[in-house]
C-alpha positions as CSV (number, residue, x, y, z in Angstrom):
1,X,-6.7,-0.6,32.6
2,X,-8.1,1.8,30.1
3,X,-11.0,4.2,31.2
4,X,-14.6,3.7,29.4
5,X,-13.9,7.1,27.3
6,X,-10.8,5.0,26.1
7,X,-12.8,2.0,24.7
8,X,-15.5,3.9,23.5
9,X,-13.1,5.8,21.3
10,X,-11.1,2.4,20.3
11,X,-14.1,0.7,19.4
12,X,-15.6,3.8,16.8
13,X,-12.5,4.3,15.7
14,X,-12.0,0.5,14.9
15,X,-15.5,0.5,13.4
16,X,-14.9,3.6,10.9
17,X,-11.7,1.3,10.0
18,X,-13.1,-1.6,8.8
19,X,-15.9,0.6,7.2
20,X,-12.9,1.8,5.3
21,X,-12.7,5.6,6.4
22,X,-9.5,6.8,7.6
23,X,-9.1,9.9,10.2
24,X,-7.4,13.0,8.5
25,X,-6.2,16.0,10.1
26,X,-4.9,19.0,8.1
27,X,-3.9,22.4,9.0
28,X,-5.6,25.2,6.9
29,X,-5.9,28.9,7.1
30,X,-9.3,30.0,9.5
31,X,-11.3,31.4,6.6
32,X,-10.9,28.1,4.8
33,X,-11.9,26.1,8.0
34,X,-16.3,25.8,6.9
35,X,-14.6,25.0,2.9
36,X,-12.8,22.1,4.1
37,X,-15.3,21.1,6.0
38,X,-17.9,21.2,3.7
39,X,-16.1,19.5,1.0
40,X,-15.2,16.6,3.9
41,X,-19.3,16.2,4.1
42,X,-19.9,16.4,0.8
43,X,-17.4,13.3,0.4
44,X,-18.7,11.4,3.4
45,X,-21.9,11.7,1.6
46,X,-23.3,8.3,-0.4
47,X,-25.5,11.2,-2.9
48,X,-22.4,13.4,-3.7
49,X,-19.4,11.1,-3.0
50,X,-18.7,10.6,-6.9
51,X,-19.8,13.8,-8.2
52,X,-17.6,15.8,-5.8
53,X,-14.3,13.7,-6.1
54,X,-14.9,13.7,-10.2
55,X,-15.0,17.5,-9.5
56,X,-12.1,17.6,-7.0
57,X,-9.9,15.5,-9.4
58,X,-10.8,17.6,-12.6
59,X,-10.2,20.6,-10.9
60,X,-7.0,19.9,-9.1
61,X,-5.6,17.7,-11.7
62,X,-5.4,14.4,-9.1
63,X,-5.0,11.1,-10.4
64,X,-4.7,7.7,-9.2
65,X,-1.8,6.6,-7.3
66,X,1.0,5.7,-9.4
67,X,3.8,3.2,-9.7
68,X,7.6,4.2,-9.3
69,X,7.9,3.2,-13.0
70,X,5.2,5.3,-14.2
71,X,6.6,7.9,-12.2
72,X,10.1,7.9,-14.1
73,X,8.4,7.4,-17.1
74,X,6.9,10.6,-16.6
75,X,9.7,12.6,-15.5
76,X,10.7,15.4,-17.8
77,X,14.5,14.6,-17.8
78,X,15.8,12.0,-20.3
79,X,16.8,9.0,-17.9
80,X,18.2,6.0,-18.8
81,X,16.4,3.7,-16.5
82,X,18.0,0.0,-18.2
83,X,20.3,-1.4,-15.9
84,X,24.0,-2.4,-17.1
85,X,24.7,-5.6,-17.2
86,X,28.4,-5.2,-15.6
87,X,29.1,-8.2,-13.2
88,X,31.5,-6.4,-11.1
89,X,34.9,-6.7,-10.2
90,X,37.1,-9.9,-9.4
91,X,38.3,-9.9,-5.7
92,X,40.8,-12.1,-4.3
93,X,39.8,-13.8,-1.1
């Protein structure tokens, strides 16, 4: 049987779910501990949300997740990504 501590936990974290926040834990340097921080408020804020991810994209050069076809597409080196049409090889069974 789980302990009160246990459900109280399970239940915010099920709320911040379907709220649509996610729990992120990174590992950074102790000087940049109160940046990280800050910049997490600043996103869990309704004012700043936008502004600071516009910023945070711009300046870090994020975008928007991608398909696997986009990322090929992209890809410096010349691929040929059309598959060959070869039906195989005949097999006696």
């Amino acid at each position: 049987m789980a302990s009160r501590q246990t459900l109280a936990v399970r239940g915010y974290r099920d709320r911040l779910k379907r709220g649509g926040w996610v729990r992120c834990e990174v590992k950074v340097r102790h000087d940049d501990v109160e940046l990280i921080r800050t910049v997490a408020t600043a996103l869990r804020d309704p004012d700043r949300h936008a502004t600071t991810r516009a910023l945070l994209r711009d300046r870090l050069g994020v975008r928007g997740p991608r398909g696997f076809k986009e990322l090929l597409a992209s890809c410096p080196v010349d691929l040929d990504l059309d598959r060959s049409r070869d039906p195989g090889r005949d097999i006696e069974l």
